[in-house]
C-alpha angles and dihedrals in degrees: 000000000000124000124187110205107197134155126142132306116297092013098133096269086142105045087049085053095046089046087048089044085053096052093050104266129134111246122183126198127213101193078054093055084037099061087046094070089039086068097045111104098241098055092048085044084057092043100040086054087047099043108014126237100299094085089066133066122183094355087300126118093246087224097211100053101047080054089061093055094044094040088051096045124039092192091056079045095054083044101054095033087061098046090052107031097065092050089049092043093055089046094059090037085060088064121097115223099167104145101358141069121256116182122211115204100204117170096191099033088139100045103052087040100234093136087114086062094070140068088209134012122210112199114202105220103202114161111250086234082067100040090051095050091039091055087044090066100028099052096017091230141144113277083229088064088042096061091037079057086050099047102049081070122079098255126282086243091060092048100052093054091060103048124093087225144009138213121211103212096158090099126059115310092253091069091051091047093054084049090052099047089056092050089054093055093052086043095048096041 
């Protein structure tokens, strides 16, 4: 079975991944594939003719600064999100999940509509006033850039509607870990 886990930016997708990963199970993520391919030639070679050289360093997509462009622009967004999200979509799709459960961790599942791709779907619920507190010191930006971060995915409230279960990881870590473990029993009935 695969089961796409997914929320906003800075939810606590990670930190449910690390916790799944600790209790034996595969878990597969998709910024990880994606960086992959932002590091392929061809892609810098694409990036490099859209933006110009100063988002790389060393040969290398200097990640932050190529943020800046697509957070700031939500048609450079929509254009780097289609030129990634079908090569990460064909590498999960190469995994074979027959009788066991592979988790996908996907921050931007619905966005880039791959809903279809996934027998259940966890959404992460995590308050903005958290997210936003939690990117400030991750990322040491501005809270206006964090919202600005917040605001380019489809809302956390749409999201929830649509999962086929949700996580509440806006209390202490031991909360969201009983949850989990509950949702580990229904999905291993």
């Amino acid at each position: 079975m695969l089961i796409g886990i997914t929320g906003t930016i800075s939810s606590g997708k990670s930190t449910i991944a690390k916790y799944l990963r600790s209790k034996g199970f595969q878990v597969l993520d998709a910024d990880t594939i994606a960086k992959v391919f932002l590091d392929n030639e061809e892609i810098i070679d694409i990036l490099i003719n859209r933006y110009g050289t100063g988002i790389i360093c060393n040969g290398v997509v200097e990640r932050q600064k190529l943020g800046m462009i697509i957070f700031n622009d939500a048609k450079e967004r929509k254009f780097l999100n289609e030129l990634i999200h079908p090569l990460v979509i064909a590498k999960i799709n190469e995994y074979d999940h027959q009788g066991i459960l592979v988790f996908v961790e996907v921050p931007l599942l619905y966005e880039a509509a791959m809903e279809d791709m996934f027998d259940k779907i966890i959404v992460i619920y995590t308050d903005n006033k958290t997210i936003i507190s939690r990117l400030i010191k991750r990322d040491n930006i501005s809270s206006e850039f964090a919202l600005k971060k917040i605001q380019s995915q489809i809302d956390i409230d749409e999201k929830v509607k649509q999962a086929d279960y949700v996580i509440d990881n806006s209390q202490d870590l031991e909360k969201t870990y009983n949850q989990i473990e509950l949702l580990l029993r229904r999905l291993t009935k």
